[in-house]
C-alpha positions as CSV (number, residue, x, y, z in Angstrom):
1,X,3.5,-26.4,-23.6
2,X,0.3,-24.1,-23.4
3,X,0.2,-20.7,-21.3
4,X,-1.7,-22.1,-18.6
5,X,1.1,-25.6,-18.2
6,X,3.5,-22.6,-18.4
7,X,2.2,-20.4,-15.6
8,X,1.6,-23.3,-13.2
9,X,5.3,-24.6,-14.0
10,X,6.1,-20.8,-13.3
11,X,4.5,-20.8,-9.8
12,X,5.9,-24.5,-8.5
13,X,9.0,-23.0,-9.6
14,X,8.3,-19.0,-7.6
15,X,7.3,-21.1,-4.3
16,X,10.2,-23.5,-4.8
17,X,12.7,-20.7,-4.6
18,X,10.3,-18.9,-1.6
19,X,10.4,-21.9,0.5
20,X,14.4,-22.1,0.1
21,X,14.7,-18.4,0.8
22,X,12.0,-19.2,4.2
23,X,14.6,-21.7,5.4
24,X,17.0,-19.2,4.9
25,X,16.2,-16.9,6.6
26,X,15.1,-19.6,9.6
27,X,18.6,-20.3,10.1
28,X,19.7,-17.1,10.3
29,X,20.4,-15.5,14.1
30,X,18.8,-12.4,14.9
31,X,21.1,-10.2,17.2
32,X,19.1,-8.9,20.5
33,X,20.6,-4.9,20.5
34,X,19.4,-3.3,24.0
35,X,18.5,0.6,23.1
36,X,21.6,2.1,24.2
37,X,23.7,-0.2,21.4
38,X,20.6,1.0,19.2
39,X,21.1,4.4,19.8
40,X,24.8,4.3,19.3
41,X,24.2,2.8,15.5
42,X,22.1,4.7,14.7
43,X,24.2,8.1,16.0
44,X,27.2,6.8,14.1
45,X,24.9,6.3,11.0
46,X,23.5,9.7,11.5
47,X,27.2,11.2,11.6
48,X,28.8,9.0,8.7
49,X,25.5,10.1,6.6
50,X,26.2,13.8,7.6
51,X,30.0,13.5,6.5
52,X,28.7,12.3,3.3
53,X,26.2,14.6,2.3
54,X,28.5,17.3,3.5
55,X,31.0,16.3,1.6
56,X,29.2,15.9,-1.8
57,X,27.6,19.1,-1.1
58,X,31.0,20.3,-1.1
59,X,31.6,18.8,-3.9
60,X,29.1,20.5,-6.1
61,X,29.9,23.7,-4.8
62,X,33.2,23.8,-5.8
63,X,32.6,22.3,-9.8
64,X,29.6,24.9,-9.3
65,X,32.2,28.0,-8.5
66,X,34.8,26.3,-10.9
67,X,32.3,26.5,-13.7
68,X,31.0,29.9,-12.8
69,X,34.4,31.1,-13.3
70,X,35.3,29.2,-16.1
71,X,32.7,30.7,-17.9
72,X,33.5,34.7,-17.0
73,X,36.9,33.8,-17.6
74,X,35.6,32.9,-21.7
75,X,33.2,35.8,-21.9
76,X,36.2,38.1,-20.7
């Protein structure tokens, strides 16, 4: 098979899979949220990100302390 037989087998395929992922996502049912449903999502996304990020801050602090000491405690 030459490059060019190659690509164009390539492509039939790529479209193939693009019009089974189109159908897809034809089926699929898109949920109407009215903004106050909105607004709640995204507050309880803002919070759980928060918690998160506050967490893993916390985290680092603590290895960052722990290591700070460890290392007076072997220059000592």
């Amino acid at each position: 098979m030459n490059y060019m037989e190659n690509n164009k087998k390539q492509l039939n395929h790529c479209q193939f899979e693009l019009t089974k992922q189109e159908e897809q996502f034809q089926t699929c049912q898109i949920k109407e949220l009215s903004f106050e449903q909105m607004e709640q999502q995204l507050k309880e996304l803002v919070d759980r990100e928060r918690k998160y990020l506050s967490k893993r801050n916390n985290d680092k602090l603590i290895k960052f302390k722990d290591d700070i000491s460890e290392k007076q405690r072997l220059t000592t």
